[in-house]
N, C-alpha and C positions, 0 to 999 in steps of 0.2 A: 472772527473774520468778518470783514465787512462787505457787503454786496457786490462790489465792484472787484471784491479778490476773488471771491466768489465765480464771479462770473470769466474773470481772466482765466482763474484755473479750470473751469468747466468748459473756456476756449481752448487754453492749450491741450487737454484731456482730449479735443473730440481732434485736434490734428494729430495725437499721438495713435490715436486707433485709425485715425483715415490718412495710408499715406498716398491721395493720387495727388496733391501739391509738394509733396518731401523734395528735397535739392538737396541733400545730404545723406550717405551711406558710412555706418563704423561698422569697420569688420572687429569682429572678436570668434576665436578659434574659430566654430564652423558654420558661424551666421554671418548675416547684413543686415541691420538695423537699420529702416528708413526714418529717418529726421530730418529736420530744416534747418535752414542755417539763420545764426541772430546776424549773423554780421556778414558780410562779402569776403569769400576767400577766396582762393585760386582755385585748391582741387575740391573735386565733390567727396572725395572720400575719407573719413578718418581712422588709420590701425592704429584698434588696442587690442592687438593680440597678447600684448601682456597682460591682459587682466581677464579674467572669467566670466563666461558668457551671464552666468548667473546675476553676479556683480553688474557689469555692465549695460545688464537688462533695466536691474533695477537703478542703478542711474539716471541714466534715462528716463525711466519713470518718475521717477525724483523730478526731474529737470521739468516734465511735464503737469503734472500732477502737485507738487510738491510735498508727498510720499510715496511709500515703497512697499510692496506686499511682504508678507513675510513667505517664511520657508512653506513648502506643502500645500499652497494655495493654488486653487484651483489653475488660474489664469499661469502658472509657471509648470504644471507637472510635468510636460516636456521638456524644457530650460533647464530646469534642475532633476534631471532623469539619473545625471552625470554623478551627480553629489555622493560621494563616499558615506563622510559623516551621518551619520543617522541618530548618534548617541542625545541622552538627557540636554546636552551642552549645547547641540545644533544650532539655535537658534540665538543664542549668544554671539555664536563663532560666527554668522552671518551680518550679524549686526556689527560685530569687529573687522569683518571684512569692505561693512559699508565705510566706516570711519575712516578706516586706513588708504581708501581710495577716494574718499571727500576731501581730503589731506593731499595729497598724492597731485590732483586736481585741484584744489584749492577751490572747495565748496562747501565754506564753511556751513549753511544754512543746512545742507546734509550729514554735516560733522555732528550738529547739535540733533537731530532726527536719530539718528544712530545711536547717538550714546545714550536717549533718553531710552532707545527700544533697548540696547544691550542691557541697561540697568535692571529693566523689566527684565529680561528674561533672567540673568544671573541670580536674581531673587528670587525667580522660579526652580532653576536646578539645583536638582538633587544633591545633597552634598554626601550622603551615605555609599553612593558609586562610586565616585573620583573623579566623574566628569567635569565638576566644576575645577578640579585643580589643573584638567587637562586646560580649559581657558585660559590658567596664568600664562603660561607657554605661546599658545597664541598670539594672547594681546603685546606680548613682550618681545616677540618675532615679527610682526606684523602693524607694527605702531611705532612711530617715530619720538625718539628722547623729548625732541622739541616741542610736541604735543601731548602733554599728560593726562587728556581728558580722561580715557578709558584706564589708565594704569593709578590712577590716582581714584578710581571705584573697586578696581582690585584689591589695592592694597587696604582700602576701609573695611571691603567687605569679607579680605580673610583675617583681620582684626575681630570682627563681626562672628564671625565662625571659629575664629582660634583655639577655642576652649573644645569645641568637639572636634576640633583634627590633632590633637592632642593629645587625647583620651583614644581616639580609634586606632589598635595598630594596624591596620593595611593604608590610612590616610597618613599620618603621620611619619614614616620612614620615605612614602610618598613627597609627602612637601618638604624635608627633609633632603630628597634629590634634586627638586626643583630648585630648592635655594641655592644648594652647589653648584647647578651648570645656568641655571639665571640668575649671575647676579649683580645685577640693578634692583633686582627685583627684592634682593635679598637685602640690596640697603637703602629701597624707599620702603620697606617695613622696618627695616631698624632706624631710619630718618623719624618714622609716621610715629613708631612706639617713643622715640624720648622726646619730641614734642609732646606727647599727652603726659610724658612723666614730667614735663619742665611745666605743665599745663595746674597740675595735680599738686608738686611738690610747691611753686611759687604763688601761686595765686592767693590762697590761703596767709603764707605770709606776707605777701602784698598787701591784704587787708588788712593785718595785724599792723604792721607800720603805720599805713593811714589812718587807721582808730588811734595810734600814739601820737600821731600827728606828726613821726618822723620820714614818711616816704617822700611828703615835698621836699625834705630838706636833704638826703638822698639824691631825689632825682637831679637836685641844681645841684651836687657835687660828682656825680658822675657825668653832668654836663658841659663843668669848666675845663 
């Protein structure tokens, strides 16, 4: 980062924490966030009560800052008082909730924050719980077809783990369920698996042709 973003962001930082210049209030369920506005609108106020005060905390922060705290941190223990989840998975499920609402808003430079923290954390959880299979569920309820960012780390990373949810019977009749009542999910892992098979099974003779020096001659006849 170079000085001058530096400095941008440690400008917008100090208006995020002082609001006596704010011209702008979002309600979200039982707050008012004071911010400012980049552009001239009519009203001062913006409702997202559809989205969770948690989320839209950190937005905001996002917006200012250009990151986001995670779960359990200090600066949120009020904010997030509300939070149910508490499992292994939490901080996944947070970070898929950032995604899906950078999306939502179309912010994508939060989209990209998000998924690098979801990564993180998913490589953290535990997979001997089941909390990480509770994630697939999530990100596939809460993540849109048209953005595959988060659903395309799921599917690598239960490829990744496939062998021991396989081997475990409380995991495996588990995922199992999930592929039956999600399934997209169940056919960008069977997408994901026969591309590594067409990856696996071709390649090798790909080579074998161009050492015989028949693959150009191939390629210009399934070109004409």
């Amino acid at each position: 980062m170079s000085s001058s973003e530096s400095r941008l962001i440690s400008g917008a930082a100090y208006l995020l924490d002082n609001t006596k210049f704010s011209d702008l209030k979002i309600k979200c369920e039982d707050r008012q966030i004071s911010a400012h506005k980049i552009v001239e609108t009519k009203s001062n106020i913006i409702d997202l009560s559809d989205d969770t005060k948690s989320i839209v905390y950190r937005m905001v922060e996002f917006l200012y800052r250009g990151d986001y705290q995670e779960l359990d941190h200090a600066d949120y223990q009020t904010i997030d008082k509300d939070v149910i989840d508490r499992s292994g998975a939490h901080h996944a499920v947070l970070h898929a909730d950032m995604f899906a609402v950078a999306d939502k808003y179309d912010i994508a430079a939060l989209g990209d924050v998000a998924k690098g923290k979801f990564e993180k954390a998913l490589s953290r959880t535990a997979i001997a719980n089941g909390h990480y299979l509770e994630v697939i569920n999530h990100v596939y309820s809460t993540t849109p077809e048209s953005n595959r960012g988060l659903r395309n780390v799921i599917v690598e990373q239960t490829q990744i783990r496939g062998s021991r949810i396989q081997e475990d019977p409380v995991l495996n009749p588990r995922l199992k369920e999930i592929v039956s009542t999600t399934r997209q999910f169940a056919w960008d892992l069977i997408n994901s698996q026969l591309k590594t098979l067409t990856t696996v099974i071709f390649k090798p003779v790909k080579h074998k042709l161009k050492d015989n020096g028949a693959m150009e001659a191939l390629e210009e006849a399934l070109n004409e």
